[in-house]
C-alpha positions in Angstrom: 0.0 0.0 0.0 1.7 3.4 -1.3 1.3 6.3 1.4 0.5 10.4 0.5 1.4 12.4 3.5 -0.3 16.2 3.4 1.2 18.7 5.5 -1.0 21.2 6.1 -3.5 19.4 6.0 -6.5 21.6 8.2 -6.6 23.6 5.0 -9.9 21.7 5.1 -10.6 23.0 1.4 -7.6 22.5 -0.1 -7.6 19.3 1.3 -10.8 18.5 -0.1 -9.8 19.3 -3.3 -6.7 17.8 -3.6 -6.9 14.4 -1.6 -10.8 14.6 -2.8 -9.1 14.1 -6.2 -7.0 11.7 -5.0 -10.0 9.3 -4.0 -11.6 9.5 -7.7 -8.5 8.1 -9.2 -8.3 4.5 -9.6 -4.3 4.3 -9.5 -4.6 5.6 -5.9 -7.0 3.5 -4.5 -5.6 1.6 -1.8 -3.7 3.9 -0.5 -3.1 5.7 3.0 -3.9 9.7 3.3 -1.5 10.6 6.1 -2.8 14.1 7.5 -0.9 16.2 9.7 -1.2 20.0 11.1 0.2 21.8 14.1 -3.4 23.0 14.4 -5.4 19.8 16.2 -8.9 20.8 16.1 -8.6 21.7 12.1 -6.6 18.1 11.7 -9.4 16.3 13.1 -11.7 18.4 11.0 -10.0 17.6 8.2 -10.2 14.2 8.7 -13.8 13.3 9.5 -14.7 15.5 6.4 -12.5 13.0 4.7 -13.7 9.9 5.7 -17.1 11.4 5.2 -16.2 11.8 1.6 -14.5 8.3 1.2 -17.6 6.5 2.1 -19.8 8.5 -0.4 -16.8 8.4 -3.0 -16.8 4.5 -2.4 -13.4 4.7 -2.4 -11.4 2.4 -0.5 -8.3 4.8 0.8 -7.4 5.1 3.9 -7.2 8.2 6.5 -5.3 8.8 9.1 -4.2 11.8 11.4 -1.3 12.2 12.9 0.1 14.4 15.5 3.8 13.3 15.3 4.9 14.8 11.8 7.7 12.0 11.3 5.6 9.4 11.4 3.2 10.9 9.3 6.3 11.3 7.2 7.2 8.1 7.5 7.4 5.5 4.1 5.6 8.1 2.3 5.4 7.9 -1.3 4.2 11.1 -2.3 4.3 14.1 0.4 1.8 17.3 -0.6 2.9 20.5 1.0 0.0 23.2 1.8 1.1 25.3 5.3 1.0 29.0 6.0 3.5 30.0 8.9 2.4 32.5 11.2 -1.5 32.3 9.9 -3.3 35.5 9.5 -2.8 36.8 12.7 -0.2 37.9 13.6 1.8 37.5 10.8 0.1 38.6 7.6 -1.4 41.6 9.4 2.2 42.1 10.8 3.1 42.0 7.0 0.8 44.6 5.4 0.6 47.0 8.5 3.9 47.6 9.3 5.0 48.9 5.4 1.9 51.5 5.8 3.5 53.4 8.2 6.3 54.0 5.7 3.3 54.7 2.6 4.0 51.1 1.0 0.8 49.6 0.0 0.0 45.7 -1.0 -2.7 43.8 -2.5 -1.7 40.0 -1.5 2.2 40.2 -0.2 2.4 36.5 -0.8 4.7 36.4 -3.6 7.7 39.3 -3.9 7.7 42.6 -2.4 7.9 43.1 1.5 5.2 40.7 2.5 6.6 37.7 0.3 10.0 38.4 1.3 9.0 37.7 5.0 6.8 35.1 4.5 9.7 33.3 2.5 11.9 33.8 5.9 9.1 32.5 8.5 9.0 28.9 5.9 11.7 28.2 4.5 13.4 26.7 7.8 10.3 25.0 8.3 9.8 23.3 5.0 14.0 22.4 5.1 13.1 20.8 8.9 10.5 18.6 6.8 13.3 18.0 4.2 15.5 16.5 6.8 12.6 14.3 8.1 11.8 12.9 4.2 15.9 12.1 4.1 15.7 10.3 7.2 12.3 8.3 6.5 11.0 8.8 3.1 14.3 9.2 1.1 12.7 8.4 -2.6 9.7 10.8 -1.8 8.2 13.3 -4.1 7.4 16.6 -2.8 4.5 18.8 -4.4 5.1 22.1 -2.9 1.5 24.5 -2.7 2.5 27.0 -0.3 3.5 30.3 -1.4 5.8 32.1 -2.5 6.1 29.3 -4.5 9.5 30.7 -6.6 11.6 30.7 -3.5 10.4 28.5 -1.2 10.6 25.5 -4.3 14.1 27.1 -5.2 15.6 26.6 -1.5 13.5 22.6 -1.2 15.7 22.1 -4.5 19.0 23.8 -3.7 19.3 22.9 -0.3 16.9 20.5 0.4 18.1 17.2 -0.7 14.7 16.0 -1.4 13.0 15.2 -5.2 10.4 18.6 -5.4 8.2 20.2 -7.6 6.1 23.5 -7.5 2.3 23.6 -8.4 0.0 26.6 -8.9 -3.0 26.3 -10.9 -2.5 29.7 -12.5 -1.2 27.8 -16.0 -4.2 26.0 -16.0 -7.1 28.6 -15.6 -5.0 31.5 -17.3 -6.3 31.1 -21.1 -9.9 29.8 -19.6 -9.8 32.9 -17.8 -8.6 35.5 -20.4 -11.5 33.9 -22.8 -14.3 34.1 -20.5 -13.7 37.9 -19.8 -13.5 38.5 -23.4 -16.1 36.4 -24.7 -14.2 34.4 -26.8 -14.4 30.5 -27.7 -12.4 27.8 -26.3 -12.6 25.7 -28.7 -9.7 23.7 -30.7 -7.4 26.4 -28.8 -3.8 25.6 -28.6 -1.4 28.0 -26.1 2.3 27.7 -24.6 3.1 29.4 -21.3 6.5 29.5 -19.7 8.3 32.4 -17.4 8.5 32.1 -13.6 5.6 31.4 -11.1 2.8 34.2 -10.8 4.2 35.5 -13.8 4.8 33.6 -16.6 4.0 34.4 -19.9 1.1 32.7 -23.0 4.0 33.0 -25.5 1.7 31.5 -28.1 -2.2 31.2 -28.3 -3.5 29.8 -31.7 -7.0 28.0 -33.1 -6.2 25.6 -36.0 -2.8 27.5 -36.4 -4.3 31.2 -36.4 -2.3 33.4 -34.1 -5.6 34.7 -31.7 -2.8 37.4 -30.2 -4.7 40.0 -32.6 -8.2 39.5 -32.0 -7.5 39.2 -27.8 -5.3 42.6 -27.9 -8.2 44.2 -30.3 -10.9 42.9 -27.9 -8.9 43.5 -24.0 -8.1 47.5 -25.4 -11.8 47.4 -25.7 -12.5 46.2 -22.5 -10.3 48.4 -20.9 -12.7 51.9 -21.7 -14.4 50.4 -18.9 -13.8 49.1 -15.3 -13.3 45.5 -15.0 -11.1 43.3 -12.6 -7.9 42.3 -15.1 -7.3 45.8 -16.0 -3.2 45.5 -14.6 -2.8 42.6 -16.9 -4.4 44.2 -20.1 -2.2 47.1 -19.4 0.9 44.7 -19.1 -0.2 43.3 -22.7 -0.7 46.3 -24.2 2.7 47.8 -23.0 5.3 44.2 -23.0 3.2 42.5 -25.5 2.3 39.1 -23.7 -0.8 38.4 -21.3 0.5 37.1 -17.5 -0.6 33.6 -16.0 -1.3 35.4 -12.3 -4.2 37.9 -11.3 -4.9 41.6 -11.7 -4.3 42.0 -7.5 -1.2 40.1 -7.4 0.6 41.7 -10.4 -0.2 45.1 -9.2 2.3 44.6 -6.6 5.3 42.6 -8.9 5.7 45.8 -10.7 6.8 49.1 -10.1 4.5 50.6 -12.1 0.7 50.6 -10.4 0.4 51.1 -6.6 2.1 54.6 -6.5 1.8 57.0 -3.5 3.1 60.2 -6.6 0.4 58.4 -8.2 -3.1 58.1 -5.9 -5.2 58.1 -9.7 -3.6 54.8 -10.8 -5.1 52.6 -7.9 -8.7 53.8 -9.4 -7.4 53.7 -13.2 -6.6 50.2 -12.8 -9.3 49.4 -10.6 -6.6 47.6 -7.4 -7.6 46.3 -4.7 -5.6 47.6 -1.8 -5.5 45.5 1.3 -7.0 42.6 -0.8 -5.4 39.5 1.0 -6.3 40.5 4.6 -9.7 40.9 3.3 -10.0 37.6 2.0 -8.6 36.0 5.4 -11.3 37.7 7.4 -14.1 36.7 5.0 -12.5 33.1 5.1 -12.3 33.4 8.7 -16.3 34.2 8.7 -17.4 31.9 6.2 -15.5 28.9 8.0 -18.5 29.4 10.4 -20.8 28.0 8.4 -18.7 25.9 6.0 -17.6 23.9 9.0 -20.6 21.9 9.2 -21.5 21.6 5.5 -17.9 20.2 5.4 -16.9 18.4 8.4 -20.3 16.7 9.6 -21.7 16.1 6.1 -22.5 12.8 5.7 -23.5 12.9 2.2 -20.7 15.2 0.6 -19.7 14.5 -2.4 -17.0 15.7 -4.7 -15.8 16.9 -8.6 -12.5 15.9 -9.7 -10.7 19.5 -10.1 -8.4 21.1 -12.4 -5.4 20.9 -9.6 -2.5 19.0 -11.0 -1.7 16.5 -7.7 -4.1 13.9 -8.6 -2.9 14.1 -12.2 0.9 13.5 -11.3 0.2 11.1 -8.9 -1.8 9.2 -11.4 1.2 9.5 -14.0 3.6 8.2 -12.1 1.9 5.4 -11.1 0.5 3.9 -14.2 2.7 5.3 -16.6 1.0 7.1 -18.8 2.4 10.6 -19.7 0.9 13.9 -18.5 2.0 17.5 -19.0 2.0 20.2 -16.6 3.1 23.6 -15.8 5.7 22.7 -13.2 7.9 25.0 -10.9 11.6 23.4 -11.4 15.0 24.4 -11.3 16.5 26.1 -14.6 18.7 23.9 -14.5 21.1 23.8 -17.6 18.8 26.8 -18.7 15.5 25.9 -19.6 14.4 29.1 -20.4 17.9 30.4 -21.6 17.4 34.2 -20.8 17.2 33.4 -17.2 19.1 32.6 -14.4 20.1 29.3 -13.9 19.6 29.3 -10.1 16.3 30.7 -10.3 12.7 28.3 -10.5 10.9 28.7 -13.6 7.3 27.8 -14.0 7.9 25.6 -17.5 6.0 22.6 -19.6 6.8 19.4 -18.0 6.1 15.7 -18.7 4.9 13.9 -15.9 5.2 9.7 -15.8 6.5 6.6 -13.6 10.2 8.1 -14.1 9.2 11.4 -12.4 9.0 15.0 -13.5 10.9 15.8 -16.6 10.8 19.5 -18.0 11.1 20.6 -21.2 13.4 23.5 -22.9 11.6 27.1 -23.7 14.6 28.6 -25.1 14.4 32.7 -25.3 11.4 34.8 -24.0 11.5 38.0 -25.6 13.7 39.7 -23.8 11.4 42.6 -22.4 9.8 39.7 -20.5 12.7 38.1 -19.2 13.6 41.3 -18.3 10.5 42.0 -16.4 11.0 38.2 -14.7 14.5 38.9 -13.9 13.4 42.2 -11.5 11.4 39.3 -9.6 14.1 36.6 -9.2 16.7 39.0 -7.9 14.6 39.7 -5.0 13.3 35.7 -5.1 17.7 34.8 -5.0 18.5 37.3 -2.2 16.1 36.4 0.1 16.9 32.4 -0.1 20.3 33.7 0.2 19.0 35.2 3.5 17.4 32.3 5.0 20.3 30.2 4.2 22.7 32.1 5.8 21.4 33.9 8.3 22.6 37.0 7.3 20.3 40.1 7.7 22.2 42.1 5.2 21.1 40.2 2.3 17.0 40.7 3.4 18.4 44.1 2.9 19.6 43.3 -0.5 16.6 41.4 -1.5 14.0 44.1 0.0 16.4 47.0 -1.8 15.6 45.1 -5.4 12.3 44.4 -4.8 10.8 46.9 -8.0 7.7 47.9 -5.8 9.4 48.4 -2.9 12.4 50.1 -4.2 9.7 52.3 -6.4 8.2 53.7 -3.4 10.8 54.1 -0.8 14.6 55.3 0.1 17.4 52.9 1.2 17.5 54.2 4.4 13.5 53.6 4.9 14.1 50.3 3.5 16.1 49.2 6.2 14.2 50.5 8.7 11.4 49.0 7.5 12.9 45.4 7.6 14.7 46.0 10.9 11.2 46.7 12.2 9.4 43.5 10.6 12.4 41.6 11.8 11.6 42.7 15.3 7.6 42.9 15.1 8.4 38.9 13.6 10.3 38.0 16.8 9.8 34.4 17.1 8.7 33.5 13.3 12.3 35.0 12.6 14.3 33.0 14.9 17.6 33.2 13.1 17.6 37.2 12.7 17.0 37.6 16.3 
């Protein structure tokens, strides 16, 4: 019997979703769904909701909590990776309210910028403490990394980690769905390539029956944009670099230097941004879990859709062999996408089957987007380089190249601002103390 451990696991949803998945594929059946969380009350949620689900799914895996993480660890075959460290409170409000005070604004602060450069520092020791427990009992183990910032945290599990990892984010799969809904076009027969680095790669090609659709979706977006609509960041990106970005309106407001503006108060209306937008979303989640608590957890009768998350779909490759791509967060190793760093994680086509993860070779973007990726992965390289060594200089560096960040504010701010994060952090930061 093969084993999938899922850290994290009183992300009730996601977990639905994922091991949900899980239980409708035949390869799979059989197998244990190890759950473990720091959080005991959302574990044990987590896991009647599942065994709720496996009896109206029919399916015959089986589940099981545990509160000691190496032995939920332990013989795993596949390990799915879905913590936040530091939760809402204090940390994310730590995150967005401490760069106000110095006039720098976020929208979600979970990828670059100030917020994603601390949330890197609070998880990347904890995901290399569950590195060293998959070397000592779970050696051959694949890790699917969900937790964001994906770039980084991926980049230190395959630099220093030791352990066989890929990235996941399903913003490569809904991206063209997405950009065709809002501008009411047909899906039909479409054919697209993406490639760039995660939250921001690029649909390089889009084509029906080998008709470039770039015209008519640039003819029908500078339509759109006359009026207020929630993409209008990205259409503007389009219009200006020439491609469309995989990742939301809210989060690429943030990426660039160009949009949230304190010279520049018109552009968050212009562009229709949603300041503050994460910490509203964790309060509403906060809330709704009220409710969705007992539709989830007690529901004897839930049932479940197979989703367009890759897990399920990877697992299911390797295990019977037959090939499936994805949009996988890897190592540009020997430079798969040949304008970028080699040390950085690019968000590529892979093929997925029983011998593992294999990516394929981009080549060039045009250079104004690797150019535009690049101002992301310098900040992405510094702070790994931070965690690693400890050294608070280089969350300096990688705070200092951040493009919104160092848009907004002076050097000297910059520090400040970090020393006082570092201090407001205080126990999530052990190793800057």
């Amino acid at each position: 019997m093969g084993k999938i451990t899922f850290l994290g696991a009183g992300s009730t949803v996601f977990a639905k979703n994922v091991l949900g998945d899980c239980m409708l594929t035949p390869s799979l059946q059989g197998f244990e769904f190890a759950l473990y969380d720091i959080d005991l009350e959302r574990l044990r949620d987590s896991e009647n909701m599942l065994n709720n689900l496996k009896e109206s799914t029919n399916s015959t895996v089986r589940v099981k909590a545990y509160t000691d993480r190496k032995e939920a660890l332990r013989n795993a075959k596949y390990v799915i990776n879905a913590i936040q460290v530091g939760g809402y409170n204090p940390c994310t409000i730590t995150d967005f309210e401490i760069p106000k005070r110095y006039g720098l604004r976020q929208t979600i602060a979970d990828t670059v910028g100030i917020g994603g450069i601390f949330r890197n520092l609070r998880t990347i020791p904890v995901m290399l403490d569950f590195a060293r427990d998959m070397q000592e009992v779970c050696p051959d183990a694949w890790f699917l990394n969900y937790t964001n910032p994906m770039a980084a945290l991926t980049g230190a599990m395959l630099r220093y980690g030791g352990v066989k990892t890929v990235g996941l984010c399903h913003s490569v799969q809904v991206c063209v769905p997405h950009l065709f809904q809002a501008l009411s076009m047909p899906l039909d027969n479409v054919q697209w390539k993406i490639a760039g680095i995660n939250h921001m790669a690029w649909l390089l090609e889009i084509t029906r029956d080998g008709e470039d659709l770039y015209p008519e979706i640039k003819r029908r977006a500078l339509e759109k944009q006359k009026t207020k609509h929630d993409d209008m960041v990205r259409f503007e990106l389009m219009q200006r670099f020439g491609c469309y970005v995989t990742e939301s309106s809210e989060h690429n407001a943030e990426y660039h230097p160009y949009f949230i503006k304190s010279n520049y108060p018109e552009l968050i209306e212009r562009f229709n941004i949603p300041l503050d937008e994460y910490p509203r979303r964790c309060v509403k989640q906060i809330e709704d879990w009220k409710t969705m608590r007992e539709e989830l957890v007690h529901n004897k009768n839930l049932t479940h859709t197979r989703t367009h998350e890759y897990a399920s779909y990877i697992l299911d490759a390797m295990e019977t062999d037959v090939p499936f791509k994805i949009g996988g967060n890897v190592l540009n190793t020997g430079g798969l996408i040949s304008n970028l760093p080699e040390k950085a994680v690019v968000e590529v086509p892979c093929l997925v089957d029983r011998s593992g993860i294999t990516p394929t070779y981009v080549g060039e973007l045009p250079e104004q987007l690797a150019a535009l990726n690049r101002t992301n992965i310098n900040t992405q390289l510094l702070t790994i380089e931070a965690a690693i060594t400890g050294k608070k200089e280089h969350i300096y560096h990688a705070a200092m190249l951040d493009p919104h960040t160092a848009a907004e504010l002076s050097m000297d701010d910059i520090v400040s601002l970090c020393d006082d994060l570092i201090e407001a952090h205080g126990d999530w930061l052990p190793a800057f103390k």
